[in-house]
N, CA, C and O atoms as a DFTB+ gen file, in Angstrom:
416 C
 N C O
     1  1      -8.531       6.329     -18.422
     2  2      -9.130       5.903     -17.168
     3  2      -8.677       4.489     -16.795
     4  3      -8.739       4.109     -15.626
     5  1      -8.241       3.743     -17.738
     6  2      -8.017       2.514     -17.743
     7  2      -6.933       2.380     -16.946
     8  3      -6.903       1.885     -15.820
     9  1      -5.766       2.982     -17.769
    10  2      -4.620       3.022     -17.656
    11  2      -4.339       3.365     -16.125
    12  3      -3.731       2.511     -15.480
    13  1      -4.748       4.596     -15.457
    14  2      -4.592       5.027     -14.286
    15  2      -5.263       3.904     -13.488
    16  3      -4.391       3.597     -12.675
    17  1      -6.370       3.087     -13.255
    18  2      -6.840       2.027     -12.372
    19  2      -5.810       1.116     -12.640
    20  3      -5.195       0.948     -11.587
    21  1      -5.280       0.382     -13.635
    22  2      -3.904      -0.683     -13.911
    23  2      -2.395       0.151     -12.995
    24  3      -1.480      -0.541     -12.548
    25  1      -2.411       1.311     -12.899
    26  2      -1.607       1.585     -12.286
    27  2      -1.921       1.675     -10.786
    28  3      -1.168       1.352      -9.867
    29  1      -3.087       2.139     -10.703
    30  2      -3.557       1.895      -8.893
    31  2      -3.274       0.805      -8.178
    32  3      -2.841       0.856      -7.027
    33  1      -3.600      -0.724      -9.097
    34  2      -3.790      -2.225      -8.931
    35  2      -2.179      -2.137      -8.739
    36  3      -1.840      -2.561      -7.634
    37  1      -1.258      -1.749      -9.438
    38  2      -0.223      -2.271      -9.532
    39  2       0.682      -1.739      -8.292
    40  3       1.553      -2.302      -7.629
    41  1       0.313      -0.865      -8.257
    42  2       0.838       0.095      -7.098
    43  2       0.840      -0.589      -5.508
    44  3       1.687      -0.632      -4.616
    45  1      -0.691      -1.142      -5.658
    46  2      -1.087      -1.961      -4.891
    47  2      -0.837      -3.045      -4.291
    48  3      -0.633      -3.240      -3.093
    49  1      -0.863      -3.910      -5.340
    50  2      -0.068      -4.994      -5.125
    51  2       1.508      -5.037      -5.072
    52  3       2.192      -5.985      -4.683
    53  1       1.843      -4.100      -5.433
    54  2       3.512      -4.003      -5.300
    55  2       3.681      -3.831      -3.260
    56  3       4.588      -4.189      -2.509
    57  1       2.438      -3.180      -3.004
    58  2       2.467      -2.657      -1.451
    59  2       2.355      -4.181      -0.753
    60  3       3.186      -4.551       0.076
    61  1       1.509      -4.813      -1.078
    62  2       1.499      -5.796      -0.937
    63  2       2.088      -6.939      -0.650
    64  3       1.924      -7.604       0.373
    65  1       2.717      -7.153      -1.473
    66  2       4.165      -7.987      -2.026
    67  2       4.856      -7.486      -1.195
    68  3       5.069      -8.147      -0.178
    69  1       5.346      -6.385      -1.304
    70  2       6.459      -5.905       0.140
    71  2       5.975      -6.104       1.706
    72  3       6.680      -6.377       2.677
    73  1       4.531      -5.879       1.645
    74  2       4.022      -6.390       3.137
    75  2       4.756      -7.683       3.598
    76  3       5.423      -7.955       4.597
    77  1       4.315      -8.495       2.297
    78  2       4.357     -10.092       2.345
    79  2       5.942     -10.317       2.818
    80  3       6.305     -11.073       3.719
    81  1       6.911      -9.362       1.878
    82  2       8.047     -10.066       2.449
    83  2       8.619      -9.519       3.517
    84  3       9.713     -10.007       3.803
    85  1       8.244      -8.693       4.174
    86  2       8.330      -8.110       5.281
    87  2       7.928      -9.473       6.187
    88  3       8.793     -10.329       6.374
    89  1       6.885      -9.596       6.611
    90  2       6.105     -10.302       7.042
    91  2       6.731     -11.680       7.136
    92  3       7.536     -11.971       8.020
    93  1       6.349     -12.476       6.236
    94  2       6.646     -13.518       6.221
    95  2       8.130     -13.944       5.775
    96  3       8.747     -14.981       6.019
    97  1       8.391     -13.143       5.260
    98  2      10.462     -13.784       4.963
    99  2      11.273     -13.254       5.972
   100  3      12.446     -13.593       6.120
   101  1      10.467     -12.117       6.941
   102  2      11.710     -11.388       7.680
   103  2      12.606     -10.379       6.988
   104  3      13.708     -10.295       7.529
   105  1      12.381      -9.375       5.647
   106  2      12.858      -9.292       5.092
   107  2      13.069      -7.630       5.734
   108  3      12.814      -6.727       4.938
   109  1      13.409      -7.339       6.786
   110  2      13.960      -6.017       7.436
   111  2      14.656      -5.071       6.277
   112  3      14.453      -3.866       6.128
   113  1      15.406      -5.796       5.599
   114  2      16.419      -4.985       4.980
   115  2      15.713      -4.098       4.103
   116  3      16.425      -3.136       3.816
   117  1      14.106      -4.045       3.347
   118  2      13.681      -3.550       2.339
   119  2      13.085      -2.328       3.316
   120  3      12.769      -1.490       2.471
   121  1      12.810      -1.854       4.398
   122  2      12.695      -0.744       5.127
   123  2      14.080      -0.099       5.448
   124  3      14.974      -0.944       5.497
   125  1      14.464       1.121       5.668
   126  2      15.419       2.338       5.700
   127  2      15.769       1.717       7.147
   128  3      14.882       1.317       7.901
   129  1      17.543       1.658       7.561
   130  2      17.599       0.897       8.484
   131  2      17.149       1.612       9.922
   132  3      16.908       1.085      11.008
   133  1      17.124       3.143       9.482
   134  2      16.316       3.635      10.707
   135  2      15.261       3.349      11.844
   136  3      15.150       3.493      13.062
   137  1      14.594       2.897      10.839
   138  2      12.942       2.332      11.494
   139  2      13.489       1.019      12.344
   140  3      12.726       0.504      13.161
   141  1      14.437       0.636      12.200
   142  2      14.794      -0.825      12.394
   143  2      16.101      -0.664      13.548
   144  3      16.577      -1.675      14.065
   145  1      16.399       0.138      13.742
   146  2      17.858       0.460      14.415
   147  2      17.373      -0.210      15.763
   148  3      17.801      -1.341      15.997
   149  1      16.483       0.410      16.707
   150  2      16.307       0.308      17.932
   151  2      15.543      -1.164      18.566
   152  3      15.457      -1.454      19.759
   153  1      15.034      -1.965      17.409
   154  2      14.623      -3.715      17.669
   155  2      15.150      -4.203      18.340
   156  3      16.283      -3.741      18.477
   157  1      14.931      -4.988      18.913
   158  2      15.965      -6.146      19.583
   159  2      15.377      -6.839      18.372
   160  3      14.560      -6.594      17.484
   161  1      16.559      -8.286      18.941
   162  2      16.382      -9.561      18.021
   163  2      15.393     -10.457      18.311
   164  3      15.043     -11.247      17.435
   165  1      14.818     -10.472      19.527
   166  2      14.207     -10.835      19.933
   167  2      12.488     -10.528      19.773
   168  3      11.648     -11.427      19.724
   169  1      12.277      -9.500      19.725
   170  2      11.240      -8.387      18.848
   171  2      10.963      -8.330      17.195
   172  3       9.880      -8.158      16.634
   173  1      12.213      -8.519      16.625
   174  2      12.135      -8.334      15.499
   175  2      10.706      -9.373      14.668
   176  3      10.040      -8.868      13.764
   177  1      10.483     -10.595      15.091
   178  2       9.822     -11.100      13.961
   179  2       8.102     -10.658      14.446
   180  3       7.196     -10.782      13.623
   181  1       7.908     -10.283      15.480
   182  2       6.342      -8.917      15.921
   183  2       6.745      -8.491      15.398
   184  3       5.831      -8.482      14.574
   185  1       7.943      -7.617      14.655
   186  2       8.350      -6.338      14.554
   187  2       7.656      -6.089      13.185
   188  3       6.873      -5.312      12.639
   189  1       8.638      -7.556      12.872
   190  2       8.375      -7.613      10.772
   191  2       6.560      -7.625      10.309
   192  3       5.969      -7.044       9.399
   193  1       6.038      -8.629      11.473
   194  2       4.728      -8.908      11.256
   195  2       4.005      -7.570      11.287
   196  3       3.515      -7.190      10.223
   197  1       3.907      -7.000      12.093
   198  2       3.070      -5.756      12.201
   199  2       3.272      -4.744      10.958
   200  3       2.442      -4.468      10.091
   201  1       4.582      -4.269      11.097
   202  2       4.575      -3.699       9.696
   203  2       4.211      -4.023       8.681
   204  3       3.489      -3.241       8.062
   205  1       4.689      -5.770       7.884
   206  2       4.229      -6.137       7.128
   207  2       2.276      -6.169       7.146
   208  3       1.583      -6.106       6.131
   209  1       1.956      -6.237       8.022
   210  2       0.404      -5.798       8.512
   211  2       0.049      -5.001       7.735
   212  3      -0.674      -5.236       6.767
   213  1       0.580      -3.774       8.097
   214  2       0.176      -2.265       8.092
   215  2       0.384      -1.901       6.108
   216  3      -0.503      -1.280       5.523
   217  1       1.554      -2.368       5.413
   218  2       2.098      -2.316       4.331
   219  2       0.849      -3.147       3.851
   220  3      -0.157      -2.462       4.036
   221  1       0.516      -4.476       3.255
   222  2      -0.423      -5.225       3.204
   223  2      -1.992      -4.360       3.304
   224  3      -2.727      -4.063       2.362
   225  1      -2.187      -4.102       4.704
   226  2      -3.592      -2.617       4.660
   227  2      -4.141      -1.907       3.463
   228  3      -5.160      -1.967       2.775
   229  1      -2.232      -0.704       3.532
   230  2      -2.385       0.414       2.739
   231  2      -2.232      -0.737       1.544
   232  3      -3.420      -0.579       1.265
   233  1      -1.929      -1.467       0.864
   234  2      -1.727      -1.938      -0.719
   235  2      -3.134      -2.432      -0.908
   236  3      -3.453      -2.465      -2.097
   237  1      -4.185      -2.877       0.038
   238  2      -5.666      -3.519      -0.236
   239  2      -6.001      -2.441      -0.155
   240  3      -6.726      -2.340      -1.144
   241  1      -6.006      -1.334       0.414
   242  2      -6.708      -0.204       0.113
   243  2      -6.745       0.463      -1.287
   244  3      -7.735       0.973      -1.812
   245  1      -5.654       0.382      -1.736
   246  2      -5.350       1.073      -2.713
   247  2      -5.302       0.322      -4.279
   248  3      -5.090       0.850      -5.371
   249  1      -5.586      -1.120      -3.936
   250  2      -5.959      -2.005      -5.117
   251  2      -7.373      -1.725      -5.365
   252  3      -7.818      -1.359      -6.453
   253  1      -8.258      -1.972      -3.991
   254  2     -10.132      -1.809      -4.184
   255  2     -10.028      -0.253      -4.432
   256  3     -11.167       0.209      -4.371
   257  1      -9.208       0.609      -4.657
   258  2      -9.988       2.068      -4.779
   259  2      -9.243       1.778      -6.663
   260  3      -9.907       2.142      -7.634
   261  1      -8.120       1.234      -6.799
   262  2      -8.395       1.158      -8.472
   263  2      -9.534       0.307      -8.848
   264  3      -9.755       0.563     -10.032
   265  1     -10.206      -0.406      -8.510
   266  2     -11.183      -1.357      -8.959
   267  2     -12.671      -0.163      -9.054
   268  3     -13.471       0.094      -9.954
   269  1     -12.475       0.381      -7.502
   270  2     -13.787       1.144      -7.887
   271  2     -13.691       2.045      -9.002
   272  3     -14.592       2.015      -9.840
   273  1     -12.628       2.927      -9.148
   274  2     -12.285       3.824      -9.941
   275  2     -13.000       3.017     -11.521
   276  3     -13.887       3.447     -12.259
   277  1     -12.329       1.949     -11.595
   278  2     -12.900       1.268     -12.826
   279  2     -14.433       1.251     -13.047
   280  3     -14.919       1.555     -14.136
   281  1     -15.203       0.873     -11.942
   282  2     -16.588       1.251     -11.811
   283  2     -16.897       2.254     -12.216
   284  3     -17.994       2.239     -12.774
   285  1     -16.229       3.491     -12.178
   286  2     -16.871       4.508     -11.883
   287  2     -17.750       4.852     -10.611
   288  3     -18.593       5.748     -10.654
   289  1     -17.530       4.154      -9.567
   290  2     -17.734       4.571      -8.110
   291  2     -17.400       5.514      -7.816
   292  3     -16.232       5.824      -8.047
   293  1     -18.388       6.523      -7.085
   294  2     -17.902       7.701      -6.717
   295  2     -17.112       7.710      -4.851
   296  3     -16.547       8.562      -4.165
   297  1     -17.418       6.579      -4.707
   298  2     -17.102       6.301      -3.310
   299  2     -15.596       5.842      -3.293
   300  3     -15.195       5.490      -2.183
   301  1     -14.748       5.789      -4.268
   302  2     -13.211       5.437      -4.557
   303  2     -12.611       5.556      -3.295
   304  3     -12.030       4.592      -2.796
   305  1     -12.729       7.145      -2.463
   306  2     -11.683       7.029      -1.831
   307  2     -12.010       6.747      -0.433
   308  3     -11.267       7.404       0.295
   309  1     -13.075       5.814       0.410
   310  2     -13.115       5.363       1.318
   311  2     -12.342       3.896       0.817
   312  3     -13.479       3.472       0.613
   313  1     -11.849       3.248       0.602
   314  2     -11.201       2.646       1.033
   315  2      -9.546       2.684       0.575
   316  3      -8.654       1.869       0.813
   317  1      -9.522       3.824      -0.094
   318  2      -8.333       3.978       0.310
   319  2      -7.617       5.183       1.422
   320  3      -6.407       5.217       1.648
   321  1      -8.413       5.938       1.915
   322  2      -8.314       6.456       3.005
   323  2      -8.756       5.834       4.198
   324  3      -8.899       6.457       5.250
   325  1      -9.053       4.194       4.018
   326  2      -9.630       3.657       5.398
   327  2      -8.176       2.519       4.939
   328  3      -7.604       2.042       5.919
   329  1      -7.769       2.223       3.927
   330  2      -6.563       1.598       4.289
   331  2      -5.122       2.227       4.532
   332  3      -4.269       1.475       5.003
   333  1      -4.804       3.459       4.266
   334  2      -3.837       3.710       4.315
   335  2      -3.781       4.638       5.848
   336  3      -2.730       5.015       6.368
   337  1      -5.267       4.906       6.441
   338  2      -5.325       5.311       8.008
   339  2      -5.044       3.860       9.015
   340  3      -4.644       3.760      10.175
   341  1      -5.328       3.136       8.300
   342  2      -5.286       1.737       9.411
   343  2      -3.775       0.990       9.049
   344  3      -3.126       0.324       9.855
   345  1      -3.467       1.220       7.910
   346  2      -1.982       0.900       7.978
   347  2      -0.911       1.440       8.415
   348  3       0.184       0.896       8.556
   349  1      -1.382       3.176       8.772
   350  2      -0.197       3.694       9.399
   351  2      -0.014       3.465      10.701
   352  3       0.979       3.335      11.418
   353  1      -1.849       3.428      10.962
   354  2      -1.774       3.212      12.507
   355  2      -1.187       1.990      13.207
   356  3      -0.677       2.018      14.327
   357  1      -1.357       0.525      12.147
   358  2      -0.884      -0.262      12.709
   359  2       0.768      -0.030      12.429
   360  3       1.310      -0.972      13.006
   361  1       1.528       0.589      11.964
   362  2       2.708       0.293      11.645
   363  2       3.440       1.478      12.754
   364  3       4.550       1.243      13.232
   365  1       2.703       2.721      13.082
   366  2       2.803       3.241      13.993
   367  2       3.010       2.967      15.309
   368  3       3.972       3.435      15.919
   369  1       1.833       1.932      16.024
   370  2       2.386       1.074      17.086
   371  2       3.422       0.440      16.823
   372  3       4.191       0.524      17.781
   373  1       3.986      -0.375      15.705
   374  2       4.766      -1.151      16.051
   375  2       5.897      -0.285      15.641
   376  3       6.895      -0.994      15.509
   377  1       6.119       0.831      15.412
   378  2       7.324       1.753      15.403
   379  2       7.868       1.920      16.896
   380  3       9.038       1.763      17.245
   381  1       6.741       2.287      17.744
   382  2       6.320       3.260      19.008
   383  2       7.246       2.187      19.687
   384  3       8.325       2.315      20.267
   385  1       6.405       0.998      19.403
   386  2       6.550      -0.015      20.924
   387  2       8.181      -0.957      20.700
   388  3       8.916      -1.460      21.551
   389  1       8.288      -0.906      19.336
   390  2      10.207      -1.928      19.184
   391  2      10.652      -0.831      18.704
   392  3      11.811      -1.189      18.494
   393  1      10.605       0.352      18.334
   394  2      11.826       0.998      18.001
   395  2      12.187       2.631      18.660
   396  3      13.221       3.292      18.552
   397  1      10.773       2.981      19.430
   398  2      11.006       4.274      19.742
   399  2      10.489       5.170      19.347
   400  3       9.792       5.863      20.089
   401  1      10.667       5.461      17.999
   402  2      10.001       6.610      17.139
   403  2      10.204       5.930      15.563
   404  3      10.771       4.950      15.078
   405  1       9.601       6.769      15.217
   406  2       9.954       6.826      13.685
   407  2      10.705       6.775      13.009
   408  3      10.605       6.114      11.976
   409  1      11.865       7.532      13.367
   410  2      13.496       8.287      12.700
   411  2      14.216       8.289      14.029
   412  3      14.207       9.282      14.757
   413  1      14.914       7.037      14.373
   414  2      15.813       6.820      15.411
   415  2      17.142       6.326      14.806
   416  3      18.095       6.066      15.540
């Protein structure tokens, strides 16, 4: 039981960490260049932020549902089904609105 919550956390924060460098370094290149094709340059650093947003979301979601898990909370998966719905959604707009779609 242990083991699987240390892997939730880690999982987590790895989501995290990639939010972050999304986000704050500009780091485009660690997303598939698809998602990224249709940006302008001008767009791009909303672009990075939002996603990195949305990435950041789903990784807090999914750190507090290993923590509860550790509890033994039976309520585990509201927040990770309330972070990984609010991270797609935010990363969704910002697909929609700088790149078009999804797979362009």
């Amino acid at each position: 039981m242990i083991f699987g919550c240390l892997v939730e956390a880690a999982v987590g924060l790895l989501c995290v960490v990639l939010g972050l460098l999304v986000w704050l370094k500009k780091k485009v290149s660690i997303l598939h260049d698809y998602h990224y094709n249709n940006v302008q340059a001008e767009d791009l650093p909303a672009y990075t932020r939002q996603i990195g947003i949305g990435l950041i979301l789903i990784g807090v979601g999914i750190c507090v549902t290993g923590l509860l898990n550790l509890l033994y909370s039976p309520a585990w998966w509201v927040p990770l089904a309330a972070g990984i719905l609010l991270g797609l959604l935010v990363m969704h707009k910002a697909q929609m609105k700088y790149n078009g779609s999804w797979f362009s």
